[in-house]
C-alpha positions in Angstrom: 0.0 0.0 0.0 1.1 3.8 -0.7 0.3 6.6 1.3 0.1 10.8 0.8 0.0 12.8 4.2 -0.6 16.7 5.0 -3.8 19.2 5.2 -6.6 17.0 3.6 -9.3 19.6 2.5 -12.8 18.6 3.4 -16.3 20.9 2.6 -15.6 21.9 6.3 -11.9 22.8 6.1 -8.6 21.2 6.2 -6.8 18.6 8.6 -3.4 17.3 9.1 -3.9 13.3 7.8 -3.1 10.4 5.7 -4.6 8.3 3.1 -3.7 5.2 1.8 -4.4 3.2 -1.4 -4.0 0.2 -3.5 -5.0 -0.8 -6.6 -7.1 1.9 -7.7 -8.8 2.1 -4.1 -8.5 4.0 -0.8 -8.0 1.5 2.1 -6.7 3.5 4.6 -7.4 7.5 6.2 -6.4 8.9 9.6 -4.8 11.7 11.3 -1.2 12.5 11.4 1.4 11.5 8.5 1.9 8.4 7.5 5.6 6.7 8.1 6.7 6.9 4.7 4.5 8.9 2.2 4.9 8.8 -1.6 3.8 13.0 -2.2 3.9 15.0 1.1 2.0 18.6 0.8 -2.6 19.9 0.2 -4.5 16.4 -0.3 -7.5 17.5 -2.6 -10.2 15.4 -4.8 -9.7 16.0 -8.3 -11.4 18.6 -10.4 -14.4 18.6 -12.8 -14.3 20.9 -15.6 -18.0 21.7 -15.4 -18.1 23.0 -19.5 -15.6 23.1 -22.3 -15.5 22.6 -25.7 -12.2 21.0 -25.9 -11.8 20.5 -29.8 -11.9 24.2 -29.9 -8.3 23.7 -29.7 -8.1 23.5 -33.3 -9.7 26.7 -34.1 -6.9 29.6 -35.0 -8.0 32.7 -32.9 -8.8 36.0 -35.0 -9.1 39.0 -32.1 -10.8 40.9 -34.7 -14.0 39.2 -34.2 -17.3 39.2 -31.5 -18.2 36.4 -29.5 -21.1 35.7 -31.8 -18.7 35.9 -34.9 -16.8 33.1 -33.4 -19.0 30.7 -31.7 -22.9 31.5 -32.9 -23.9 28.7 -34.9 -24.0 27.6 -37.5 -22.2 30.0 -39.3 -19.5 31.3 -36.4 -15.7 30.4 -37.1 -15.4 28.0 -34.7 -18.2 25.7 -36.8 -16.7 26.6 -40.6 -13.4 25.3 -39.0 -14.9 22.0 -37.1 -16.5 21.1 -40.3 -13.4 20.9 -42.8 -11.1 19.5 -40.0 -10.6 15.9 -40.3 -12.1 13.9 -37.5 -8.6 12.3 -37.1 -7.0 16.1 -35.9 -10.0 16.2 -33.7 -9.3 13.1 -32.0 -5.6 14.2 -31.8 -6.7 17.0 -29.8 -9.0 15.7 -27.4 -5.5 12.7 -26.9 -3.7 16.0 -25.9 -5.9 17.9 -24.0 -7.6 14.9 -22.3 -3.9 13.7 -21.0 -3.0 17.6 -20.3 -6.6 17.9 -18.0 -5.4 14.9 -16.3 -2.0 15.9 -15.5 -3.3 19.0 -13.9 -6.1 17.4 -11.3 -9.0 16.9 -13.8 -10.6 13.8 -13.7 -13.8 14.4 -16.0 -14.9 17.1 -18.4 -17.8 17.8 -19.4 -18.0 19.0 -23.2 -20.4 20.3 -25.1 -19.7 18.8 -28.4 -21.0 19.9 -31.6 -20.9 17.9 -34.8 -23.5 15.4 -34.2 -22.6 11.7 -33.9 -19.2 11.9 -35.0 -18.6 14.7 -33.1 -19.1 13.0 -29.7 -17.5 10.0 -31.1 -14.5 11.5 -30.9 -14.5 12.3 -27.4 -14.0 9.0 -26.9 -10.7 9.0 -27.5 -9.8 10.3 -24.7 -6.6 8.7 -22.5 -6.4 11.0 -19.3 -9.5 13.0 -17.9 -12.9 11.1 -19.0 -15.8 13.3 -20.6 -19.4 13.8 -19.9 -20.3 13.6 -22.9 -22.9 16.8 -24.0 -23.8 15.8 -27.5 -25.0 18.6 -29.9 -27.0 18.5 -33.4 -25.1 19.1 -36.8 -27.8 22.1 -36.6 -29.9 24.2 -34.3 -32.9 22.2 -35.1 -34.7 19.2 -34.1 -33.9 15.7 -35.7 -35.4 12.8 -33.4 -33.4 10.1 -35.5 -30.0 12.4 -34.7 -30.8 12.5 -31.4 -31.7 8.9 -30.7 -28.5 8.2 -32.0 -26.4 10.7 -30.1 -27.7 9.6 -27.0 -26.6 6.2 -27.1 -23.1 7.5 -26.9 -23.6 10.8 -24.9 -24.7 11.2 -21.4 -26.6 14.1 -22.2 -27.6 17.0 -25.0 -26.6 20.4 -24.8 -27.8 23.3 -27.0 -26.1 26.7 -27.5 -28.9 29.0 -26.4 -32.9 29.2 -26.8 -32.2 32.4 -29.0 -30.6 30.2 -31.4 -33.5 27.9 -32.0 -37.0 27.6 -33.1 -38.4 26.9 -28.9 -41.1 24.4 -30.0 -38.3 22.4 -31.4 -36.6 22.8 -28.1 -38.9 22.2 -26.3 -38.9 18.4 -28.3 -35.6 18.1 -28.2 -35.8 18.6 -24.0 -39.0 16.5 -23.9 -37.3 13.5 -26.0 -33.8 14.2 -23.9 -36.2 13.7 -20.6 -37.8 10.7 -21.9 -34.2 8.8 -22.1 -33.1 9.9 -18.6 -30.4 11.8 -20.1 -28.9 15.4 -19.0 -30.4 18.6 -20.5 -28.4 21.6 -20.2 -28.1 25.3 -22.5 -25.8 28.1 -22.4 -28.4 31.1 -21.1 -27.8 35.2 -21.3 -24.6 34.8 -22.4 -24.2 37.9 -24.7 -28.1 38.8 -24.2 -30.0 38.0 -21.5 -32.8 35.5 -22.1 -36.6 35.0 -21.2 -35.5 32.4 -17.9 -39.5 31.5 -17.8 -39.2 29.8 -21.2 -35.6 28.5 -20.7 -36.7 26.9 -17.0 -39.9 25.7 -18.8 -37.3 23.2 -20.6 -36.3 21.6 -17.4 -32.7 21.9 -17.8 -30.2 20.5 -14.7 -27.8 23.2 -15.2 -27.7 26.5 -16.8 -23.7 28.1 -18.5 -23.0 31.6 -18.3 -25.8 34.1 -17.2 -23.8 36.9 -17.5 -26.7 39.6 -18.1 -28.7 37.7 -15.5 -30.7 40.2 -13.3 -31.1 39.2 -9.7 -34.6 38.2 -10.0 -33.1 35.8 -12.6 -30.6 34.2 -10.3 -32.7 34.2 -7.0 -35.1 32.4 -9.5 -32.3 29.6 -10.5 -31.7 29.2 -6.6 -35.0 28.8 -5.6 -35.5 26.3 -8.4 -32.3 24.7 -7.8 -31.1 25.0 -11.2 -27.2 25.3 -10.9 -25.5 27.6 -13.3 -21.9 27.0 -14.5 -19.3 29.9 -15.2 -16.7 30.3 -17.2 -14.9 33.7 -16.3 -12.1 33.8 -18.4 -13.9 32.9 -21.6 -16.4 35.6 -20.8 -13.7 38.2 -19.9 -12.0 37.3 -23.1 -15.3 38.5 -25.1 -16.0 42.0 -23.2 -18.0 40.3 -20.6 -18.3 39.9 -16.9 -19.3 36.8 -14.7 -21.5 38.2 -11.8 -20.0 35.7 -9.4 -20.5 37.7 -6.2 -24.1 38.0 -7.0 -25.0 34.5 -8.4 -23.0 33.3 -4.9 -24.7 35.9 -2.3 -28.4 34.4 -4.6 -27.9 31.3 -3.3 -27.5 29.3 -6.4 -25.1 26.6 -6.8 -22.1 27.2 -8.5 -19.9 25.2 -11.0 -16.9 26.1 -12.6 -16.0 25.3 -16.4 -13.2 26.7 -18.7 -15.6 27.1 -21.9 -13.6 27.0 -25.9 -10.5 25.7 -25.6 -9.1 28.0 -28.5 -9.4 31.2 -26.1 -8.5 29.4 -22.9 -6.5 26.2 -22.1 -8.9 23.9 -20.2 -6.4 24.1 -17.0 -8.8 24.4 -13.6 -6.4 25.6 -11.8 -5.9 28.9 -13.9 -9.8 29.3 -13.9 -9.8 29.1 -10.2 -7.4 31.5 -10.2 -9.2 33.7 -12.1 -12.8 33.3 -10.4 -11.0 33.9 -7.0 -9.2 37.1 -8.1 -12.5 37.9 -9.9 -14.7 37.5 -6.6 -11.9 39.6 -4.7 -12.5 42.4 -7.3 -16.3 42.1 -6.6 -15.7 42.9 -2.8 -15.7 39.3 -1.5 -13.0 38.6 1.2 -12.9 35.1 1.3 -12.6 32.6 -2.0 -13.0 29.5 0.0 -16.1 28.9 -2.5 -13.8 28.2 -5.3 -12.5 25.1 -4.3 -16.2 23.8 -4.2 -17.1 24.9 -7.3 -14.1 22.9 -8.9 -15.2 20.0 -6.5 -18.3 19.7 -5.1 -20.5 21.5 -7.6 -18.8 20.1 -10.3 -19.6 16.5 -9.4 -23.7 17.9 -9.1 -23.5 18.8 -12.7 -22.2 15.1 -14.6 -24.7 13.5 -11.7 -22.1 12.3 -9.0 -22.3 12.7 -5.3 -21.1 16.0 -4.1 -20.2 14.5 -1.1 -16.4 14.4 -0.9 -15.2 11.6 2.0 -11.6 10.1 0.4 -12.9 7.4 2.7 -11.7 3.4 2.9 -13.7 1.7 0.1 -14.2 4.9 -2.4 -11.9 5.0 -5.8 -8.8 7.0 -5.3 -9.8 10.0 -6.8 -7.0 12.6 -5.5 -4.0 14.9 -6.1 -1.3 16.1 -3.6 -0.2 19.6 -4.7 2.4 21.7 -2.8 1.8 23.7 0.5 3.7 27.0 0.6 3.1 27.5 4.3 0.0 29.6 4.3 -3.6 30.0 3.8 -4.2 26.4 2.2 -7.2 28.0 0.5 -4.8 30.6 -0.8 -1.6 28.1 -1.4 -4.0 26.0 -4.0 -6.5 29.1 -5.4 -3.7 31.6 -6.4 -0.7 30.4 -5.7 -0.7 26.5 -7.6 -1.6 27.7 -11.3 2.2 27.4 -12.4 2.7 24.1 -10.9 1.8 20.5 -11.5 0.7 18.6 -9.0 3.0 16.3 -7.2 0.7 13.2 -7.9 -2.9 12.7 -9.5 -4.5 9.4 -8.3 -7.9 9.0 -10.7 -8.9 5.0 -10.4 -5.6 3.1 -11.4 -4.3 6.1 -13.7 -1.2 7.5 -12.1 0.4 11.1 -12.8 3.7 12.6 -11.7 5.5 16.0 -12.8 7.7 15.0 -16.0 
């Protein structure tokens, strides 16, 4: 058996403790250090990126145009360029980036993928952090025989936005998605805000973005329980800003993702970074909520227990990153992005610094 010992973070806070593991499981957790410990330094649960569109990657930038001239469908650059690259280049990117997640504390992704079938085929190919798969239509419209066939690969469908679409044939594509026990989720008042009545009418479990959300629209998403995802450095990017503070002091439940992969590397750590420096510039004190969103709320949105234990009998599902002696909170939020972690433990897949 191995062990990693130091400040074990916890919902509640952090404690001085061990854990130990074999063969893809935890068998072992206590106080105090172990004897002899393989990584010594902040014992955390790996991270889910909540929303990305990894095979953005592929997609040159040109800072010349608006968020809608890159990513509206169907006609934005980031779909004329999807469409002539071979699905072969795609699946090399989502090798790279999948491994690159991994190595960097995220075990799962969840990508909104467009292209249809063959687009979430190739998230398969995947080696390092596993995708929740968010399938897409080739187009904003409704195809039941697309769908049907999607969903045998994907764990879910997600849309770009109700002001994209026809609603009557969203509102079929949500029914049929419902019918399969699938996820339904839609970006929302990204660039515009939206009519929340008719999005929430769709049932979705999650909402991405918000960004012109009025406070009636986010006391509404708490109340309905409805968690909303943000991506703050995408938005930035594009002229916008993530109302973090206000989404958080609403009550809702909040998810952190790292959005098009072309505009920002799908590294967690950097996004939490950014959301905590982004909350301190909103007049929040304390960014302890970060490390939940990357955690906690994360594991609500691809349907897994948010409740974090690292206990005997769970898979090893961890990373040990350095302490520098202060804050924890502070030592992983702001102080981690330019380091890899000393160990990622996801299952039976190992990772070290190179």
């Amino acid at each position: 058996m191995e062990y990693v010992s130091g400040l074990i973070w916890t919902p509640n806070g952090f404690y001085n403790g061990h854990i130990g593991f074999e063969d893809g499981m935890i068998v072992e957790k206590g106080r105090g250090r172990a004897k002899k410990s393989i990584a010594e330094g902040i014992i955390l649960p790996t991270f889910i990126n909540s929303h990305s569109h990894i095979v953005d990657y592929v997609v040159p930038v040109d800072l010349d145009m608006s968020l809608a001239e890159v990513v509206a469908p169907p006609s934005g650059l980031k779909y004329q360029v999807l469409k002539k690259t071979p699905l072969e280049k795609q699946r090399q990117a989502v090798s790279y980036i999948s491994e690159c997640m991994l190595r960097r504390g995220t075990s799962v992704f969840s990508d909104f993928r467009e292209g249809g079938v063959d687009g979430s085929m190739v998230l398969q190919s995947a080696q390092g952090a596993r995708p929740f798969i968010m399938g897409k239509t080739r187009e904003p419209k409704f195809n039941k025989e697309e769908v049907l066939e999607i969903l045998k690969i994907a764990d879910g469908i997600g849309p770009s936005a109700i002001s994209d679409w026809n609603y009557e044939e969203l509102r079929e594509l949500s029914d049929l998605v419902h019918s399969r026990k699938k996820v339904f989720a839609l970006h929302c008042s990204e660039r515009v805000r939206e009519d929340l009545d008719k999005v929430l009418d769709l049932k979705p479990s999650y909402l991405v973005h918000m960004c012109k959300a009025t406070d009636d629209d986010l006391e509404i998403c708490a109340q309905e329980g409805v968690p909303i995802v943000v991506c703050p450095r995408s938005n930035m990017f594009f002229g916008l800003t993530t109302p973090l503070r206000r989404m958080i002091e609403a009550g809702v439940v909040v998810a952190l993702g790292t959005d098009n992969a072309m505009i920002s590397f799908p590294d967690m750590f950097i996004e939490m970074e950014f959301a905590g420096r982004l909350l301190r510039s909103q007049g929040m004190s304390r960014i302890d909520c970060v490390m939940s969103m990357a955690t906690c709320n994360g594991r609500k949105i691809i349907n897994e227990s948010p409740l974090i234990e690292l206990d005997p009998g769970s898979p090893c599902d961890l990373m040990v990153v350095r302490a520098h002696g202060g804050d924890p909170i502070t030592d992983v939020i702001l102080r981690t992005a330019g380091q890899d972690p000393l160990l990622v433990c996801v299952g039976r897949k190992r990772r070290v610094p190179s």
